[in-house]
N, CA, C and O atoms as a MOPAC input file, in Angstrom:
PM7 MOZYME 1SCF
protein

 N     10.53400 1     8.34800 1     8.77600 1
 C      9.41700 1     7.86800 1     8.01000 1
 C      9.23500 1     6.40300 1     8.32500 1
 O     10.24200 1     5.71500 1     8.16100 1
 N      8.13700 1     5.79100 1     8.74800 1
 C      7.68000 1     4.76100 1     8.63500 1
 C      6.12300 1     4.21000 1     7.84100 1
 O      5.07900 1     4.86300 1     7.85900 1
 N      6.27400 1     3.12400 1     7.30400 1
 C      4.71100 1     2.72000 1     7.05000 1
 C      4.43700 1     1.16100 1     7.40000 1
 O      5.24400 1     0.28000 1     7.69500 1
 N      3.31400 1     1.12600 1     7.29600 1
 C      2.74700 1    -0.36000 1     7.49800 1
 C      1.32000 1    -0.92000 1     6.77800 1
 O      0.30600 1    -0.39800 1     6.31500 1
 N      1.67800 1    -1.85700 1     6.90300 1
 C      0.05300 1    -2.43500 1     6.51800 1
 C     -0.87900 1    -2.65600 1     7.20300 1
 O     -0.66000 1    -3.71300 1     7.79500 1
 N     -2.18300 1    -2.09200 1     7.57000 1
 C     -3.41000 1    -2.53100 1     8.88800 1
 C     -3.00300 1    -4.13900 1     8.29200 1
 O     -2.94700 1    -4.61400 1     7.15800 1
 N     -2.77300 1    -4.66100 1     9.58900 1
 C     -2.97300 1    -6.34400 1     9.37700 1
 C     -4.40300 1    -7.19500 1     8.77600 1
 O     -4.57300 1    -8.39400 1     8.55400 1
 N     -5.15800 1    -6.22300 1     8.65200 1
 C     -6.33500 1    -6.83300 1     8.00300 1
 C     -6.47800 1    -5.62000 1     7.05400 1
 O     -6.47100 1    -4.44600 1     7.42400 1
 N     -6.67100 1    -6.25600 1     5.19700 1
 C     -6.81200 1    -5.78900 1     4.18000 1
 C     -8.10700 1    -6.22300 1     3.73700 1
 O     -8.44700 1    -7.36100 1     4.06000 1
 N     -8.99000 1    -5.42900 1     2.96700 1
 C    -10.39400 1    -5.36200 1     2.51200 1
 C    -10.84700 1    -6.07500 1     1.06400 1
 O    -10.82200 1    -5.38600 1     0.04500 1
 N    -11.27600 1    -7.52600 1     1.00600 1
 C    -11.86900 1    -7.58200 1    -0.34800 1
 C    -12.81300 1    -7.25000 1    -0.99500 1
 O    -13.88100 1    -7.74800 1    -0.64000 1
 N    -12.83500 1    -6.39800 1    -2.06100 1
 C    -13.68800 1    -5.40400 1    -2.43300 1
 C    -14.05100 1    -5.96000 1    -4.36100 1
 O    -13.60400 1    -5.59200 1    -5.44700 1
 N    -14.98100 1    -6.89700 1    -3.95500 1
 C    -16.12800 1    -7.19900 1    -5.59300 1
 C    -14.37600 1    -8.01600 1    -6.41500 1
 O    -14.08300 1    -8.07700 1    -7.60900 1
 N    -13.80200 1    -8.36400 1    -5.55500 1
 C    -12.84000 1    -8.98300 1    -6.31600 1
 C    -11.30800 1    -7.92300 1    -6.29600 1
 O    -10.15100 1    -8.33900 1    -6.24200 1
 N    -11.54500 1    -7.17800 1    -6.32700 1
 C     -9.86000 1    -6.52500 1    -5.88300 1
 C     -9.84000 1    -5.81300 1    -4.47300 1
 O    -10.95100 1    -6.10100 1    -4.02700 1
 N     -9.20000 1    -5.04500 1    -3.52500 1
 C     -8.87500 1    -4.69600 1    -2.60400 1
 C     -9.05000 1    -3.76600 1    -2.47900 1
 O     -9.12500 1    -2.99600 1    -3.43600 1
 N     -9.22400 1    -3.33200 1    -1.04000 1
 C     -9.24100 1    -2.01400 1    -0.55600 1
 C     -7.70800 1    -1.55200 1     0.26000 1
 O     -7.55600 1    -1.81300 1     1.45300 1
 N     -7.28900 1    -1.27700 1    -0.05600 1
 C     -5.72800 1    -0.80700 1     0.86800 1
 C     -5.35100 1    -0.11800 1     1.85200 1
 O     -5.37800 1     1.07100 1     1.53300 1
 N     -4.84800 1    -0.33900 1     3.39000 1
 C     -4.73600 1     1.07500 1     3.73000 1
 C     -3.52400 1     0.70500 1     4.63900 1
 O     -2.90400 1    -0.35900 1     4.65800 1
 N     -3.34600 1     1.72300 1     5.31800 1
 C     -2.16300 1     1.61200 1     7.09100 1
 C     -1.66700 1     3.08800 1     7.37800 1
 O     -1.68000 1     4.21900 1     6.89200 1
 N     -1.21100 1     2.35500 1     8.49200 1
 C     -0.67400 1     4.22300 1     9.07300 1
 C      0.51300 1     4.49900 1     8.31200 1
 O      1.13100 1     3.49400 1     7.96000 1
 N      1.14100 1     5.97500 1     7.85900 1
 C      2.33900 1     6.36800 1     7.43900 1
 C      2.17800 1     7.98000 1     8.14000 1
 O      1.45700 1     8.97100 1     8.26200 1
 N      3.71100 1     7.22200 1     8.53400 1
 C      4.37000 1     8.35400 1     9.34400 1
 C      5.26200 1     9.39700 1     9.20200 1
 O      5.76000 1     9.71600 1    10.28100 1
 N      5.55200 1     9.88700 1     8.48400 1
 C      6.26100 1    11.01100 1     7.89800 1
 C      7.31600 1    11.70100 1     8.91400 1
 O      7.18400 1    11.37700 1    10.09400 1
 N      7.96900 1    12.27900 1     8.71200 1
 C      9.25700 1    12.85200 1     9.91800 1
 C      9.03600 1    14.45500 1     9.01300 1
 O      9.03500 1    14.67400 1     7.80200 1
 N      8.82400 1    15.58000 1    10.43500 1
 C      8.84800 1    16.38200 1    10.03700 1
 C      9.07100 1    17.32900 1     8.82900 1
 O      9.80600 1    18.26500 1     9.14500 1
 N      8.74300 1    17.35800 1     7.80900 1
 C      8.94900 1    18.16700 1     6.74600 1
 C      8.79700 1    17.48600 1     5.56800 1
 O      8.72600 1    18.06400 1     4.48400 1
 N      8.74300 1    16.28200 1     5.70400 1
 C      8.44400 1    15.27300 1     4.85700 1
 C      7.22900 1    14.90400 1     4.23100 1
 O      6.19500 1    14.43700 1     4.70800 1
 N      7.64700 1    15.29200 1     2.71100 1
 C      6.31100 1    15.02500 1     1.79500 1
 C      6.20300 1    13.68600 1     1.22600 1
 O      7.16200 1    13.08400 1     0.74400 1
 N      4.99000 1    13.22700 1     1.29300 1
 C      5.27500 1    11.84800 1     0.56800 1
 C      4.63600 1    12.12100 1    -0.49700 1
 O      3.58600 1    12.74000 1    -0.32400 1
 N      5.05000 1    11.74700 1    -2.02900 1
 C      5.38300 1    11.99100 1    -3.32100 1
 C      4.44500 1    10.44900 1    -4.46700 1
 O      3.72900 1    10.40400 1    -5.46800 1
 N      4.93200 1     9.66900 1    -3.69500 1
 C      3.91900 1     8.67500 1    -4.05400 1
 C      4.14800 1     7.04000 1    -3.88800 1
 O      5.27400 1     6.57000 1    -3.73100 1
 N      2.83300 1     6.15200 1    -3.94600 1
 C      3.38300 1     5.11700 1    -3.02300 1
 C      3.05500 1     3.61000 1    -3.79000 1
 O      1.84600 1     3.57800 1    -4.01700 1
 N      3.36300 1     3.03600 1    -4.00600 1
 C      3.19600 1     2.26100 1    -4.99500 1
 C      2.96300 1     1.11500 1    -4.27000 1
 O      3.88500 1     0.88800 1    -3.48800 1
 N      1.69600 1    -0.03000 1    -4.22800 1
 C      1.78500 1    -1.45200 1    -3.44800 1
 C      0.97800 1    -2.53800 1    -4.07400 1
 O     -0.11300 1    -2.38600 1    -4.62200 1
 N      1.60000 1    -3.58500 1    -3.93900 1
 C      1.57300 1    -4.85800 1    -4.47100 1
 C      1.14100 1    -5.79500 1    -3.60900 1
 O      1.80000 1    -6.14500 1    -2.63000 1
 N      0.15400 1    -6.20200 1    -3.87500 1
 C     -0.58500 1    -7.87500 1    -3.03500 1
 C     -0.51400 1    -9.00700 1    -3.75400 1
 O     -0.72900 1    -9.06800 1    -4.96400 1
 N     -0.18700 1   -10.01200 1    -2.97800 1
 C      0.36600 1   -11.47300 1    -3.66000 1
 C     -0.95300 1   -12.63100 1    -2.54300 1
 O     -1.05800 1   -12.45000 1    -1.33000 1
 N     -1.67300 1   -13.57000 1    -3.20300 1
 C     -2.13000 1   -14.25400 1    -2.43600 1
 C     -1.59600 1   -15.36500 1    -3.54400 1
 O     -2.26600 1   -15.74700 1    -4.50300 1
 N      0.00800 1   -15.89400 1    -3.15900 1
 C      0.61900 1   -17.19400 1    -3.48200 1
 C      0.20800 1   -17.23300 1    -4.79300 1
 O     -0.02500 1   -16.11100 1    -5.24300 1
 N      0.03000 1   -18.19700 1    -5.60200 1
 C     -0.36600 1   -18.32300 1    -7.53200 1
 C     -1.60200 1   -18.03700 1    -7.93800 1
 O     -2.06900 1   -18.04700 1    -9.07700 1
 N     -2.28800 1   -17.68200 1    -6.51300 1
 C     -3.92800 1   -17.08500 1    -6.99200 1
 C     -4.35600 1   -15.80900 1    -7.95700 1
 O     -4.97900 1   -15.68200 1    -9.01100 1
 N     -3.62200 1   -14.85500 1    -6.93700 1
 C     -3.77000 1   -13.61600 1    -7.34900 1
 C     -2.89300 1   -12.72500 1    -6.98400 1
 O     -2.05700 1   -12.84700 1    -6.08900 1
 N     -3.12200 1   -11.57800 1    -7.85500 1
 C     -1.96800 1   -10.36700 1    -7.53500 1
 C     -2.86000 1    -9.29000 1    -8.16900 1
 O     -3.84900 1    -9.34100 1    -8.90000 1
 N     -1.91400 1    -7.97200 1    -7.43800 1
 C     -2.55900 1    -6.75500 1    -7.81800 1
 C     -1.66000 1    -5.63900 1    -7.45100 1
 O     -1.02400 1    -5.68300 1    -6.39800 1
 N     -1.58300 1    -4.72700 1    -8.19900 1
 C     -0.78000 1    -3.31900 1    -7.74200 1
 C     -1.92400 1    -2.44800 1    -7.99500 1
 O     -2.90500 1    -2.42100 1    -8.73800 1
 N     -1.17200 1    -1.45500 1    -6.68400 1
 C     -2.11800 1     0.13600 1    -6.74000 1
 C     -1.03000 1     1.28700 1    -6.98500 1
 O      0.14900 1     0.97300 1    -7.15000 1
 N     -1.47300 1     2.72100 1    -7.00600 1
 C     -0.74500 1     3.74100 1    -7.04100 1
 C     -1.28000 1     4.47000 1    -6.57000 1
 O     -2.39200 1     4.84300 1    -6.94400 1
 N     -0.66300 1     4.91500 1    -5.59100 1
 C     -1.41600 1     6.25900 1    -4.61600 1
 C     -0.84400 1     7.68900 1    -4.98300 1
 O      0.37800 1     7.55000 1    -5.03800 1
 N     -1.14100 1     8.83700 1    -5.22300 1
 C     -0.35000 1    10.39800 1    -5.24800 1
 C     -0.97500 1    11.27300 1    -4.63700 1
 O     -0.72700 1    12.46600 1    -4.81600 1
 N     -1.91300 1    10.84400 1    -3.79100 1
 C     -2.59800 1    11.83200 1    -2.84200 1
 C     -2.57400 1    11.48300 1    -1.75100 1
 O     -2.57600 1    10.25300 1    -1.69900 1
 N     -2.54900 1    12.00800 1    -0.68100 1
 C     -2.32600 1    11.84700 1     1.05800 1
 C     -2.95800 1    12.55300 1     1.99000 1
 O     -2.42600 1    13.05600 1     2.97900 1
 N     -4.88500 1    12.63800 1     1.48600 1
 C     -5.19700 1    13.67100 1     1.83000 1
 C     -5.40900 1    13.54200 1     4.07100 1
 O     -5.43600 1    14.38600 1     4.96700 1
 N     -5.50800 1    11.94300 1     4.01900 1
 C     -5.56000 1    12.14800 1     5.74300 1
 C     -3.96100 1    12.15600 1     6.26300 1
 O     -3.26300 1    11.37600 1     5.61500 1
 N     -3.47500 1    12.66700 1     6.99100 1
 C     -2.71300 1    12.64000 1     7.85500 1
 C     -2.00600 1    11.55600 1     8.91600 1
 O     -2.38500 1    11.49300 1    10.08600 1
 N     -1.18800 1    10.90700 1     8.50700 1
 C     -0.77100 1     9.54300 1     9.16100 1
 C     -1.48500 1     8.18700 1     8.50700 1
 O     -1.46200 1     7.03800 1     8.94900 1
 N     -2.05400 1     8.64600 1     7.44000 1
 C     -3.14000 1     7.33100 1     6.66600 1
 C     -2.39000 1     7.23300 1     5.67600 1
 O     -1.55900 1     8.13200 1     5.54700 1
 N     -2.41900 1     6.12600 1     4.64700 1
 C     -2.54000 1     5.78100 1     3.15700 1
 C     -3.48400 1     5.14500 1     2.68700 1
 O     -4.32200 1     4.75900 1     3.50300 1
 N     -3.58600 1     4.98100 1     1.97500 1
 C     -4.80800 1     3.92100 1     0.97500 1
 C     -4.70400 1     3.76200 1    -0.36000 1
 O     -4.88900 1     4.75900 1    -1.05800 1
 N     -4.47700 1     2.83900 1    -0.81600 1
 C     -4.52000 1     2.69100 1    -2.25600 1
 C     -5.83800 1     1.72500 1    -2.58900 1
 O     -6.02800 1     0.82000 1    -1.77600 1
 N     -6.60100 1     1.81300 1    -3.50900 1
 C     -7.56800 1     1.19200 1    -3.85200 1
 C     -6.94500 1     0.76800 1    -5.49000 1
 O     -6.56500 1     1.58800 1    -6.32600 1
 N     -6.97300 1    -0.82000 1    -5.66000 1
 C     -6.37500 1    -1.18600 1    -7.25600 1
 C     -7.93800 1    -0.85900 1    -8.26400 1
 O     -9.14400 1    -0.96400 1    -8.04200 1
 N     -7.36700 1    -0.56800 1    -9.04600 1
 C     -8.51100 1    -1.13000 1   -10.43000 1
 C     -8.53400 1    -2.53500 1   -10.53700 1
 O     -7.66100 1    -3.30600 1   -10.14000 1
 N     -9.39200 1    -2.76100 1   -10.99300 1
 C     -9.83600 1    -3.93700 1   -11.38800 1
 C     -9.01700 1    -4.34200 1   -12.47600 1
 O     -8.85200 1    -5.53800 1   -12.71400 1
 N     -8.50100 1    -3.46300 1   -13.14200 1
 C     -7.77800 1    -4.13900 1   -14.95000 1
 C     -5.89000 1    -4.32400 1   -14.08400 1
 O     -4.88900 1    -4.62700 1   -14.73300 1
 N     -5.90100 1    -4.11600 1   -12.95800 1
 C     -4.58500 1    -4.16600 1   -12.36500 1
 C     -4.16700 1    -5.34200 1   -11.39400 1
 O     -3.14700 1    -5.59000 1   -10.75100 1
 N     -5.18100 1    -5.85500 1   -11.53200 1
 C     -5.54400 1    -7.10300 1   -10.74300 1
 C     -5.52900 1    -8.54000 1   -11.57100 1
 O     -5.98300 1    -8.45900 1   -12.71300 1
 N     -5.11000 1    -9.72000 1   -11.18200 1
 C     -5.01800 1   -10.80600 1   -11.78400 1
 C     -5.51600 1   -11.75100 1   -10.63400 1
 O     -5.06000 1   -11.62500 1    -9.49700 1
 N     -6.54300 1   -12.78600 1   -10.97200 1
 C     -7.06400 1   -14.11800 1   -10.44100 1
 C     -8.04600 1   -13.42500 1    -9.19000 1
 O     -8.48300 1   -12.29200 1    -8.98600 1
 N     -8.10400 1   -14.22000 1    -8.75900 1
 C     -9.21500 1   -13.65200 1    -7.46700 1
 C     -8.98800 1   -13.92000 1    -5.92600 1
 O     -9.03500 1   -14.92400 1    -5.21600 1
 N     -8.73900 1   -12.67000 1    -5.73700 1
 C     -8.50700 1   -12.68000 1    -3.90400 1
 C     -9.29900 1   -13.44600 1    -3.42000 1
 O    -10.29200 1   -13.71400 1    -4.09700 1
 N     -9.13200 1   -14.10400 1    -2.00500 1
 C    -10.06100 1   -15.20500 1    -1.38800 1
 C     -9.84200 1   -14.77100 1     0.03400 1
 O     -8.64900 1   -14.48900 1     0.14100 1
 N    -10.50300 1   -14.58500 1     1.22700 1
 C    -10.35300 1   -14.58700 1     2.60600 1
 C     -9.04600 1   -15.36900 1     3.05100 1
 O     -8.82700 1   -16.48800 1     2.58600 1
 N     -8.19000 1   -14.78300 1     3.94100 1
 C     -6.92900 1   -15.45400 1     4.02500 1
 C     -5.54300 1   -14.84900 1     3.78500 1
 O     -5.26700 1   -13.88800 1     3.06600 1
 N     -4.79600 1   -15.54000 1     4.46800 1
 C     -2.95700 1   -15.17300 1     4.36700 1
 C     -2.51900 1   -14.36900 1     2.77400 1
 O     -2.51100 1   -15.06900 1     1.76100 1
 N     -2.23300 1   -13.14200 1     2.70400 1
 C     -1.27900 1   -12.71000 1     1.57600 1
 C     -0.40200 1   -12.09700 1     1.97600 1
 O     -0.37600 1   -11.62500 1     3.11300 1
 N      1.00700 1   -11.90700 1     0.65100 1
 C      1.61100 1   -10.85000 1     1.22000 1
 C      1.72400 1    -9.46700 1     0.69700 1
 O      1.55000 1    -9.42900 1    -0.52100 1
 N      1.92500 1    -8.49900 1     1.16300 1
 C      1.87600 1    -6.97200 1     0.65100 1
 C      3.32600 1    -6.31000 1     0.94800 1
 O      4.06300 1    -6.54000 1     1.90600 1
 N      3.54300 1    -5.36800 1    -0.21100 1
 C      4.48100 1    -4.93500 1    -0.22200 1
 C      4.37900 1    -3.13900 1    -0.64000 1
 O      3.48700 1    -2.66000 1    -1.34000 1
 N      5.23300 1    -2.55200 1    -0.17200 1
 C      5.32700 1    -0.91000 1    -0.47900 1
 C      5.88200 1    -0.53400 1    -0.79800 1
 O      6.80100 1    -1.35200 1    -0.83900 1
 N      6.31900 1     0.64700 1    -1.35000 1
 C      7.53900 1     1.54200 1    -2.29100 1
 C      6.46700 1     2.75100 1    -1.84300 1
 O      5.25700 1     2.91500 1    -1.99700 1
 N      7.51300 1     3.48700 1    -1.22800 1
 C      6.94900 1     5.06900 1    -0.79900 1
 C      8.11900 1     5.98200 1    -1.42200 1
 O      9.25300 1     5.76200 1    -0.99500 1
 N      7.95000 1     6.97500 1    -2.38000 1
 C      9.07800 1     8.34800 1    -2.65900 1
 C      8.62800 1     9.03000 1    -1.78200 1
 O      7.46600 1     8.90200 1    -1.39600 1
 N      9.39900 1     9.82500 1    -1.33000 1
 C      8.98900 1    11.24000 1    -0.49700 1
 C     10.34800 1    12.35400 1    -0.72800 1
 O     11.48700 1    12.02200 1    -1.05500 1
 N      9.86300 1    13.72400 1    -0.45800 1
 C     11.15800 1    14.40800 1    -0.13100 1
 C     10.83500 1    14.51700 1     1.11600 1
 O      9.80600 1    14.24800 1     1.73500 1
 N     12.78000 1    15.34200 1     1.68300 1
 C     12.97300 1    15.27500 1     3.01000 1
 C     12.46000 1    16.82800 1     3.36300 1
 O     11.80600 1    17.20900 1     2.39200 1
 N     12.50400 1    17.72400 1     4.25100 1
 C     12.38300 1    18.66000 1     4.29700 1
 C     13.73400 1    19.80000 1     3.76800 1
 O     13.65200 1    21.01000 1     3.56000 1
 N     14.65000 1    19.10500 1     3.68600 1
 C     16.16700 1    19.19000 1     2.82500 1
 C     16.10800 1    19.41600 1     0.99300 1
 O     16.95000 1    19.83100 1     0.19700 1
 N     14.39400 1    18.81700 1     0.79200 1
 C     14.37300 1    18.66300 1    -0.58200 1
 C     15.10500 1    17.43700 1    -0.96100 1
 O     15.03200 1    17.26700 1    -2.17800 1
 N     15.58500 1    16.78900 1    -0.53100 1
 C     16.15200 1    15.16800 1    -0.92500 1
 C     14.80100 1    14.56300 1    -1.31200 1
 O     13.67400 1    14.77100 1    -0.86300 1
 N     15.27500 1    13.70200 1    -2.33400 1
 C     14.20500 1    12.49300 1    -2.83400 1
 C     14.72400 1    11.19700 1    -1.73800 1
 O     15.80800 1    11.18200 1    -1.15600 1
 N     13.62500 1    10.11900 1    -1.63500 1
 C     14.03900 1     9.28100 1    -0.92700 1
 C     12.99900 1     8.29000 1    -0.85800 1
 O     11.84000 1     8.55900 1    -0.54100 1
 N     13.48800 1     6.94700 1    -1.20800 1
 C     12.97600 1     5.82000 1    -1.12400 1
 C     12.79100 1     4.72200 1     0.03200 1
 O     13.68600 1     4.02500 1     0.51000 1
 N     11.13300 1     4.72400 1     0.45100 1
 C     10.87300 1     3.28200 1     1.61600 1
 C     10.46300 1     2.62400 1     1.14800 1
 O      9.70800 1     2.88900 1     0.21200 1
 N     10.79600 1     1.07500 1     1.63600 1
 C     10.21900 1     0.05700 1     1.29000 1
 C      9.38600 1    -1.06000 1     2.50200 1
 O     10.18900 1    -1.23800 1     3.41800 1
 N      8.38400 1    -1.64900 1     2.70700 1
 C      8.49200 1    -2.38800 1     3.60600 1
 C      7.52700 1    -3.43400 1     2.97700 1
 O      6.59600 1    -3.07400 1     2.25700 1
 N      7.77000 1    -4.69900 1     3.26000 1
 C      6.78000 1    -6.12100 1     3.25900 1
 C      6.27000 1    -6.63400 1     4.29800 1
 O      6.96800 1    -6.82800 1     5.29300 1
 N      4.97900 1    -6.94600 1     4.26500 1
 C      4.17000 1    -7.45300 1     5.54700 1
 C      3.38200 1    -8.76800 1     5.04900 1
 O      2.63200 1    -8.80800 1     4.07300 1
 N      3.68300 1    -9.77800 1     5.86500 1
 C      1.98200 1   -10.41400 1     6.25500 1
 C      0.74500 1    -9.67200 1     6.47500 1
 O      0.63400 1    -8.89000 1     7.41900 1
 N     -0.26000 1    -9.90800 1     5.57100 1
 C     -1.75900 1    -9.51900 1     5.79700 1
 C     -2.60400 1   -10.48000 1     5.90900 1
 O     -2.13900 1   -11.61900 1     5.85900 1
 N     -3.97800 1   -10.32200 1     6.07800 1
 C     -5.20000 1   -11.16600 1     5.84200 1
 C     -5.85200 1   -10.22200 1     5.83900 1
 O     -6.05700 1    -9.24100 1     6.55300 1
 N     -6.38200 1   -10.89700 1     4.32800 1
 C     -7.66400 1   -10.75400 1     3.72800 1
 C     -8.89000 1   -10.89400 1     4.14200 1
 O     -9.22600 1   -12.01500 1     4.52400 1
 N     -9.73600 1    -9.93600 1     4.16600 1
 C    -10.86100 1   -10.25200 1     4.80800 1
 C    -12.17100 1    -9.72900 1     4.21700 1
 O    -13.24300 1    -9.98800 1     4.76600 1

């Protein structure tokens, strides 16, 4: 399993649009994905994803009431929490942090 962040993230009327490739290893369901954007003391925001309907995609789109201060064009950072089971039926936790820009 791997994921990432498209290096360019979407500002959308004041909160974000989310997405990147995730890669799953055979048999592997992903269960749900939780991500957090930081632009330094400006702003922040978490999403929650539980659907995966494209294949090698994610996307989380935040609400607006999940969001604090206001995104601006420019350097943030993003972070992920993915559950999945294995094809074993194991639960199992990814994490990864990236540099983005906002755009």
């Amino acid at each position: 399993m791997s994921g990432h962040f498209d290096k360019q993230q979407q500002i959308n009327g004041g909160s974000l649009l989310l997405a990147g490739p995730l890669e799953l290893d055979p048999g592997e369901t992903a269960l749900r994905l939780d991500v957090w954007v930081f632009q330094g003391d400006r702003a922040a925001c978490v999403a929650v994803q539980r659907s995966f309907p494209t294949p090698g995609r994610w996307t989380a789109n935040p609400d607006l009431k999940d969001c604090t201060g206001t995104f601006e064009a420019g350097p943030a950072t993003a972070l992920a929490l993915l559950v999945s089971t294995t094809a074993a039926g194991q639960t199992e936790a990814y994490q990864w942090t990236q540099g983005v820009l906002l755009v």
